[in-house]
mmCIF file of the C-alpha atoms, coordinates in Angstrom:
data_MODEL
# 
_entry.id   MODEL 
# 
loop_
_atom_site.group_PDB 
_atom_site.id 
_atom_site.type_symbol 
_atom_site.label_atom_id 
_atom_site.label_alt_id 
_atom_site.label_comp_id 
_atom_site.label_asym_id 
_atom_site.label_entity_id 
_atom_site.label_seq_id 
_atom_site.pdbx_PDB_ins_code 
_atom_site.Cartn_x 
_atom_site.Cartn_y 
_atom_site.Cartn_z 
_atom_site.occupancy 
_atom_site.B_iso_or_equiv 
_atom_site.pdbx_formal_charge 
_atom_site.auth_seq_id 
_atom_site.auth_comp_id 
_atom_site.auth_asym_id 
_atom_site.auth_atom_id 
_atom_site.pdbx_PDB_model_num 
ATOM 1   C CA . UNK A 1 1   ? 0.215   7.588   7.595   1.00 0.00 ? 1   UNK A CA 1 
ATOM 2   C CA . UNK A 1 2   ? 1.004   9.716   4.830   1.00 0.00 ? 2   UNK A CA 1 
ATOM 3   C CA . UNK A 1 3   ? 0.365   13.607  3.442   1.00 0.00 ? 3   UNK A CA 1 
ATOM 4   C CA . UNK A 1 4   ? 0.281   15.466  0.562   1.00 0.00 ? 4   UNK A CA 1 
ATOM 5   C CA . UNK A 1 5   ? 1.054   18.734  0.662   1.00 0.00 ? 5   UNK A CA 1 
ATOM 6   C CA . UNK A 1 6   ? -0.885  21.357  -2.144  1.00 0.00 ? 6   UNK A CA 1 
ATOM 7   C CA . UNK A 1 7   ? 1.067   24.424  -2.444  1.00 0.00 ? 7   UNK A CA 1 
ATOM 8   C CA . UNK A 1 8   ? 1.167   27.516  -4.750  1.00 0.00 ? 8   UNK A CA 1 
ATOM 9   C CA . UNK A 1 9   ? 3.246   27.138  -8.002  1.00 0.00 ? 9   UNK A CA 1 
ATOM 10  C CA . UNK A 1 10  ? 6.887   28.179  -6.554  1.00 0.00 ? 10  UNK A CA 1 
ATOM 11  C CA . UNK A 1 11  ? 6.503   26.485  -3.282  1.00 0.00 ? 11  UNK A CA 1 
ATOM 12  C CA . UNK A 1 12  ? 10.057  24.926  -2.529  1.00 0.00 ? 12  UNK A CA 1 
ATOM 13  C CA . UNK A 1 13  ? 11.474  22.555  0.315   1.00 0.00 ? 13  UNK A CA 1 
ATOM 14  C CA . UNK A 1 14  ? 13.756  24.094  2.362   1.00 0.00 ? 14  UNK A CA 1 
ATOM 15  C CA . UNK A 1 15  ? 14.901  21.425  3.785   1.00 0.00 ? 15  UNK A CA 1 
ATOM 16  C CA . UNK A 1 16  ? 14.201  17.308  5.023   1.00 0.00 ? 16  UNK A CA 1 
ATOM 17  C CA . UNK A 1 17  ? 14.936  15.189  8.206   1.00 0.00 ? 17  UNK A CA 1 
ATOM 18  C CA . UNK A 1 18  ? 14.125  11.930  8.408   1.00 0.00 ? 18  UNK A CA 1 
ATOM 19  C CA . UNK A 1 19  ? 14.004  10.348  11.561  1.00 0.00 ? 19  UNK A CA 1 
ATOM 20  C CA . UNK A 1 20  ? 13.432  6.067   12.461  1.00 0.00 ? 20  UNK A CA 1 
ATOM 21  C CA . UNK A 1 21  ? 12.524  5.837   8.428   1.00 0.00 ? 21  UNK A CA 1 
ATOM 22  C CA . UNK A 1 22  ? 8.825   6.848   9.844   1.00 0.00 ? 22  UNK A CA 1 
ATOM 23  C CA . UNK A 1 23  ? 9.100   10.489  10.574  1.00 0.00 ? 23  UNK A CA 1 
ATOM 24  C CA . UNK A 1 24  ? 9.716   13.141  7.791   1.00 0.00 ? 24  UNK A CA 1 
ATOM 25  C CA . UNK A 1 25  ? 10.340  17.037  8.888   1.00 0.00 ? 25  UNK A CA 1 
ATOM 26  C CA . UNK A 1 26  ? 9.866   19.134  6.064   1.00 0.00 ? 26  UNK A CA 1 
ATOM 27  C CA . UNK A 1 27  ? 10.966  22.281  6.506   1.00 0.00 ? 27  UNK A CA 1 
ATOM 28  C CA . UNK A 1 28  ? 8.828   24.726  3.696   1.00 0.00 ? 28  UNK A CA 1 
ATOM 29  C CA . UNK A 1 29  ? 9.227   28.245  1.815   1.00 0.00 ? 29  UNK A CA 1 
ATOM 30  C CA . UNK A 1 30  ? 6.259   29.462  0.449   1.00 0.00 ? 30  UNK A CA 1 
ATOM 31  C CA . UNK A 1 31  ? 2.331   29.440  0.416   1.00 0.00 ? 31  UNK A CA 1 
ATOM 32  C CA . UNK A 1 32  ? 0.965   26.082  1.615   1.00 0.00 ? 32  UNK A CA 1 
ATOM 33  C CA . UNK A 1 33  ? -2.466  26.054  0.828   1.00 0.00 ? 33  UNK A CA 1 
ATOM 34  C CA . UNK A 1 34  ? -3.745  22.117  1.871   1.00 0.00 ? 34  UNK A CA 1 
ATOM 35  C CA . UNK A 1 35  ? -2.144  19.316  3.824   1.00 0.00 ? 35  UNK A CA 1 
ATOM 36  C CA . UNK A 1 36  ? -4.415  16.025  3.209   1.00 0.00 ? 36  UNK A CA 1 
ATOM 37  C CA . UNK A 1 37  ? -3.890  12.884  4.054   1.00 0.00 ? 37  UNK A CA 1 
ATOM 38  C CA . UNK A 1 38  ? -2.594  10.350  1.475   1.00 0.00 ? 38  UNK A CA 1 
ATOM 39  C CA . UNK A 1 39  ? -4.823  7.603   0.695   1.00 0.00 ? 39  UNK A CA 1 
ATOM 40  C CA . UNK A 1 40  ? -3.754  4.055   1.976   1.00 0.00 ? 40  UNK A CA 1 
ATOM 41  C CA . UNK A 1 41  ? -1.555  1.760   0.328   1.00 0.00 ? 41  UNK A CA 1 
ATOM 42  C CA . UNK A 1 42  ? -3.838  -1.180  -0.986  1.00 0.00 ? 42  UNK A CA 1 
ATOM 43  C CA . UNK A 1 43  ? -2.879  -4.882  -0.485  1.00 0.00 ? 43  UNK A CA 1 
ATOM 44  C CA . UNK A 1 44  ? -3.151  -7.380  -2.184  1.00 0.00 ? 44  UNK A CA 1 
ATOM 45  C CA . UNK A 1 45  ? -6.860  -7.285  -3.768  1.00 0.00 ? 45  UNK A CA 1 
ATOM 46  C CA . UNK A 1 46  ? -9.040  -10.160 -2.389  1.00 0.00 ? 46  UNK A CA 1 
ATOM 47  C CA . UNK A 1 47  ? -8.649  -13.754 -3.487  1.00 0.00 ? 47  UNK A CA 1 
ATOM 48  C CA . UNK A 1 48  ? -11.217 -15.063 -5.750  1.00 0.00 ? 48  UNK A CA 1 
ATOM 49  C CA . UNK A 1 49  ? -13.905 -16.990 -4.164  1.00 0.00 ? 49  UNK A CA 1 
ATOM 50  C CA . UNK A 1 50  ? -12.837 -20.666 -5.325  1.00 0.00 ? 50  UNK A CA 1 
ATOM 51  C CA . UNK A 1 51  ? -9.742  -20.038 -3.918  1.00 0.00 ? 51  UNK A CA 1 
ATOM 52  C CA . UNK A 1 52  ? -11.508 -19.570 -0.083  1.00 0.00 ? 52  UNK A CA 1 
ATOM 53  C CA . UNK A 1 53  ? -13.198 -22.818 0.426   1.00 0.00 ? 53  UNK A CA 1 
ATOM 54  C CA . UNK A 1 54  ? -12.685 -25.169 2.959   1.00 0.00 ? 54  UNK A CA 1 
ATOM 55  C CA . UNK A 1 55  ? -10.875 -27.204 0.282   1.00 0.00 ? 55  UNK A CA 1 
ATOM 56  C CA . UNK A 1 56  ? -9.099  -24.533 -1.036  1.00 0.00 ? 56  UNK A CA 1 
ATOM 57  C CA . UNK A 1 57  ? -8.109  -23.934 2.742   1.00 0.00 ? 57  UNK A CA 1 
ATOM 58  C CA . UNK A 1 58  ? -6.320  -27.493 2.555   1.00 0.00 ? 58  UNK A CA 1 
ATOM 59  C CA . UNK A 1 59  ? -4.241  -27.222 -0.541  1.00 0.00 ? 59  UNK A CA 1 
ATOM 60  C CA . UNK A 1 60  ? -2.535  -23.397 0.680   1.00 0.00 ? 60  UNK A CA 1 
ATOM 61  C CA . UNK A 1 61  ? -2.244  -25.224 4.925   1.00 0.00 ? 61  UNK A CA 1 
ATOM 62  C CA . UNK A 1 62  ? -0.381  -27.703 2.812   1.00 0.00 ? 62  UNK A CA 1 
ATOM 63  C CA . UNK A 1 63  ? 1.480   -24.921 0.577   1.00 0.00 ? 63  UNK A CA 1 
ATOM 64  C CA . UNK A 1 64  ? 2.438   -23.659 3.561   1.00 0.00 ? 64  UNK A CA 1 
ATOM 65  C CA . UNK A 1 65  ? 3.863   -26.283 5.473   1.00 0.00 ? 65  UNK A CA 1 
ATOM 66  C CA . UNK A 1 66  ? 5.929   -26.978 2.628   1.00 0.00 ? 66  UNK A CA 1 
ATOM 67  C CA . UNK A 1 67  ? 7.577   -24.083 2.889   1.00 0.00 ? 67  UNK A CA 1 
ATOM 68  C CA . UNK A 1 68  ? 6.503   -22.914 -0.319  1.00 0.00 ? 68  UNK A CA 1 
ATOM 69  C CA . UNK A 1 69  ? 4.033   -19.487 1.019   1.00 0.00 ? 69  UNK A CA 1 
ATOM 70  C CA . UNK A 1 70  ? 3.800   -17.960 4.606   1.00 0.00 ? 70  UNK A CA 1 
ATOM 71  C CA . UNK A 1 71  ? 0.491   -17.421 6.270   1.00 0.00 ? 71  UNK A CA 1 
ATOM 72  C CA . UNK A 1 72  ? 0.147   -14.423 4.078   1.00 0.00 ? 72  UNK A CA 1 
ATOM 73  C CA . UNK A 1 73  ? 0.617   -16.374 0.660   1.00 0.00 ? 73  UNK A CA 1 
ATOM 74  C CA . UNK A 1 74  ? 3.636   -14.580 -0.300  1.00 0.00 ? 74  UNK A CA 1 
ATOM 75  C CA . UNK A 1 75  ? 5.648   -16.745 -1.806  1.00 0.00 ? 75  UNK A CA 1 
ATOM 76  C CA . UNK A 1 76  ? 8.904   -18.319 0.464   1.00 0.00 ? 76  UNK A CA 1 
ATOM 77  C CA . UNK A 1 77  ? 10.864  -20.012 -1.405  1.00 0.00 ? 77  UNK A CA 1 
ATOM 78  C CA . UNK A 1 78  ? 9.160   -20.818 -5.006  1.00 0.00 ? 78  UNK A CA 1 
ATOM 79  C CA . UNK A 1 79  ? 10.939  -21.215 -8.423  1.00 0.00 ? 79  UNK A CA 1 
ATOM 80  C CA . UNK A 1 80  ? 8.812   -20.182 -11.460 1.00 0.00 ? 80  UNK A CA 1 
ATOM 81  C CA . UNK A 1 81  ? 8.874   -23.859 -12.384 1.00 0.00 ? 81  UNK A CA 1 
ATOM 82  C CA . UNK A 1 82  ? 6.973   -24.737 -9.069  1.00 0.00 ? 82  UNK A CA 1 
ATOM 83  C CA . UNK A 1 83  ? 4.663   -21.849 -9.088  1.00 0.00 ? 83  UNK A CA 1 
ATOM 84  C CA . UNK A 1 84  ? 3.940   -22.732 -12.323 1.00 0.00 ? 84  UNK A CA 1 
ATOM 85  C CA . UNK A 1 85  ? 2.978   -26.009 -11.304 1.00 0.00 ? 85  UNK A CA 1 
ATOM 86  C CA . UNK A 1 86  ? 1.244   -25.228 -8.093  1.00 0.00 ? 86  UNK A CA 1 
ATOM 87  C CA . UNK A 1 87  ? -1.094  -22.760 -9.817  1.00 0.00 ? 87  UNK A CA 1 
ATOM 88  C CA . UNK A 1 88  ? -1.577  -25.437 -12.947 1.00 0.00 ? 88  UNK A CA 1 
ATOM 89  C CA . UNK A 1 89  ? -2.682  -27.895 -10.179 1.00 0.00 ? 89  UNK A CA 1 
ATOM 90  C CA . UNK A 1 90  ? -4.600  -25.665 -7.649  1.00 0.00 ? 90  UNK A CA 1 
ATOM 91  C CA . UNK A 1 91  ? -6.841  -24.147 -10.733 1.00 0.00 ? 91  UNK A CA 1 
ATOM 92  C CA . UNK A 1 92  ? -7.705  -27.433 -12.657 1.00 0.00 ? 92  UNK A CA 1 
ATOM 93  C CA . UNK A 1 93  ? -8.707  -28.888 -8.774  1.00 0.00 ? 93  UNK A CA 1 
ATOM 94  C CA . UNK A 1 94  ? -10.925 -25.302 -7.675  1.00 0.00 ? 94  UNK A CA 1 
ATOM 95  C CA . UNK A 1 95  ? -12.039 -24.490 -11.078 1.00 0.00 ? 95  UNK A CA 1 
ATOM 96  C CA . UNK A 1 96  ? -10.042 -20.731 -11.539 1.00 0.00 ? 96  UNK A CA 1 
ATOM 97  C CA . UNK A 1 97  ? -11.269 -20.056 -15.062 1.00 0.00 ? 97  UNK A CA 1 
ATOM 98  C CA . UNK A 1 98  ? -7.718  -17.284 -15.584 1.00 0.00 ? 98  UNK A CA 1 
ATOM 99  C CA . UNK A 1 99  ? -5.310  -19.146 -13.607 1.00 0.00 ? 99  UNK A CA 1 
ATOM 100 C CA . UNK A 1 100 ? -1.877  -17.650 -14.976 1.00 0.00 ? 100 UNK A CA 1 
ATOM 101 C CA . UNK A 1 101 ? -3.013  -14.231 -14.253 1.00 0.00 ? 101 UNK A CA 1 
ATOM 102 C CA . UNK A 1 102 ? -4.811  -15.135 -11.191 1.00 0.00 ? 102 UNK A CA 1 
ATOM 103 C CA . UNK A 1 103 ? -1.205  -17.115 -9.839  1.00 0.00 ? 103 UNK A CA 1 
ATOM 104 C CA . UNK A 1 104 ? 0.864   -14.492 -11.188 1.00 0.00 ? 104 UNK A CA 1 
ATOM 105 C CA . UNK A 1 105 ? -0.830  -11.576 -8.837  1.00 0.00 ? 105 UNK A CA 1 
ATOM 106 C CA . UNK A 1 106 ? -1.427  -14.088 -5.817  1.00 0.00 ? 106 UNK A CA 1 
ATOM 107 C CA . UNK A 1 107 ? 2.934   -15.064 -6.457  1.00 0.00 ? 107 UNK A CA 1 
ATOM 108 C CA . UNK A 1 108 ? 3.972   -11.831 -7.970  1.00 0.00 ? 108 UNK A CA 1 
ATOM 109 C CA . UNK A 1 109 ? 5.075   -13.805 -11.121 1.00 0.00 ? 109 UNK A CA 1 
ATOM 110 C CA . UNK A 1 110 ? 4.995   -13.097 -14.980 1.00 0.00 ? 110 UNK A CA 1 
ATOM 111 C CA . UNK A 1 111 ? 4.860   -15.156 -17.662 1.00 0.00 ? 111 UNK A CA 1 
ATOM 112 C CA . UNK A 1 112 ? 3.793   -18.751 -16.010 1.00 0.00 ? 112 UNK A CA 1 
ATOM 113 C CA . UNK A 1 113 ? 2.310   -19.744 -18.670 1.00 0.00 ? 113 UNK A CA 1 
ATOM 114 C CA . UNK A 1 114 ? 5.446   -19.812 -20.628 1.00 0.00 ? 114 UNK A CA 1 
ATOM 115 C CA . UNK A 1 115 ? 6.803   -21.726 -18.237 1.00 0.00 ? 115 UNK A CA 1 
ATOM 116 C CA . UNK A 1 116 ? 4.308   -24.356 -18.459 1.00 0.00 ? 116 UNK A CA 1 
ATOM 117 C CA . UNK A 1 117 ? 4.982   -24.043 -22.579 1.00 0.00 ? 117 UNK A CA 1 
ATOM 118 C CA . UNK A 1 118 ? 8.374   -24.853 -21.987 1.00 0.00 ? 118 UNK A CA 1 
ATOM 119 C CA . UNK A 1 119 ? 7.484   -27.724 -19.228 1.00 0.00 ? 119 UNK A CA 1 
ATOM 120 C CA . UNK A 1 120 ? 5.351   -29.238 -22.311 1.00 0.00 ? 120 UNK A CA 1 
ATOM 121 C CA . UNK A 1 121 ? 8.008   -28.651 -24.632 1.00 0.00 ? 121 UNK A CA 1 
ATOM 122 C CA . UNK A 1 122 ? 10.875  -30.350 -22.475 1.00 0.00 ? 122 UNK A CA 1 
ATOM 123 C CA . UNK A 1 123 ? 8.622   -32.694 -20.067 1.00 0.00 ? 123 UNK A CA 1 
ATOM 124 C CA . UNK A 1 124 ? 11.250  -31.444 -17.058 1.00 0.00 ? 124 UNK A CA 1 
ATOM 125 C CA . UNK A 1 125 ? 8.676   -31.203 -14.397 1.00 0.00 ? 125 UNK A CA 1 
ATOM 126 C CA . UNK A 1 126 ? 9.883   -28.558 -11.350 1.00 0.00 ? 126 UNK A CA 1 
ATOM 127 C CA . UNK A 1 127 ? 12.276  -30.040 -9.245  1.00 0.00 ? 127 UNK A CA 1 
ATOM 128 C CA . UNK A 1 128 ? 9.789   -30.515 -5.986  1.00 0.00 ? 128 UNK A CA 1 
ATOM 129 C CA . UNK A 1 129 ? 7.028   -31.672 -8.721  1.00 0.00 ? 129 UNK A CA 1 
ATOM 130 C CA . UNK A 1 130 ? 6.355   -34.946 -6.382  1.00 0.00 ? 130 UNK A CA 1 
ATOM 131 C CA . UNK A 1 131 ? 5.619   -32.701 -3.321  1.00 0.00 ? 131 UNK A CA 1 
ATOM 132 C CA . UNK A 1 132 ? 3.566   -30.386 -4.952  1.00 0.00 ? 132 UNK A CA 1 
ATOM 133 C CA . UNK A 1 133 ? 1.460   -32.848 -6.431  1.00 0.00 ? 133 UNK A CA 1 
ATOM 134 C CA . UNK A 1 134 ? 0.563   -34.630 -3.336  1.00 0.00 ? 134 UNK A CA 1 
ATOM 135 C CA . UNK A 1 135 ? -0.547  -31.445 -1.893  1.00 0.00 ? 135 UNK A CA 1 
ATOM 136 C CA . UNK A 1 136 ? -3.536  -32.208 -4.872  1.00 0.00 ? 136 UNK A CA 1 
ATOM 137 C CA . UNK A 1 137 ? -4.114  -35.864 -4.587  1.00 0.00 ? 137 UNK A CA 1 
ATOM 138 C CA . UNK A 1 138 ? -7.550  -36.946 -3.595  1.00 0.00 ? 138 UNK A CA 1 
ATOM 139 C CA . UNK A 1 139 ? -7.322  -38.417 0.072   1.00 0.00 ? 139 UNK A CA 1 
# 
């Protein structure tokens, strides 16, 4: 939990003690006129709805036991190159009409879709491009 302290223009901090990285002492000169309660840190904003279903589901059980996401979809061990390729796949098979900006909040990745330029460009496909792929593959 977190505070914010309102004070009157000149207000300074005396001093600071922080104890276990959770507790803060603040020691205060001046007129405080407030303490409120900070407003909570927000996650990670919903997913959208396509990527929910039961089929959805599937493909990020699969993700997972791959190694490539933990049960909170943060990415584990991911290139660009494969997250590219993941979110190319997973949006074409759900129907995600934004998928690069979609992916890139979901992986906390920029620019995918230049890496799927440059995949065009080259035709290197991501080094675990035959694993991800099966994750996709109609069964």
């Amino acid at each position: 939990m977190a505070f914010i302290i309102h004070a009157t223009e000149g207000t300074t901090i005396n001093n600071y003690d922080i104890h276990d990285n959770q507790t803060v002492n603040v020691g205060i000169r001046g007129k405080v006129i407030q303490t409120t309660e900070a407003p909570a840190e927000q996650g990670k904003p919903p997913l959208p709805e396509a990527l929910t279903t039961p089929q959805a589901m599937k493909y990020w059980a699969a993700l997972q036991a791959l190694g490539f996401i933990d049960d909170q979809l943060e990415r584990v061990k991911m290139s660009r190159k494969e997250a590219m390729y993941i979110a190319d796949l997973f949006a074409d098979k759900v129907g995600i009409e934004h998928k690069w900006a979609t992916f890139e909040r979901i992986f906390g990745m920029k620019h995918l879709a230049q890496e799927k330029n440059q995949m065009t460009d080259t035709g290197i496909l991501p080094k675990r491009h035959r694993e991800i792929a099966q994750v996709f593959q109609e069964k």
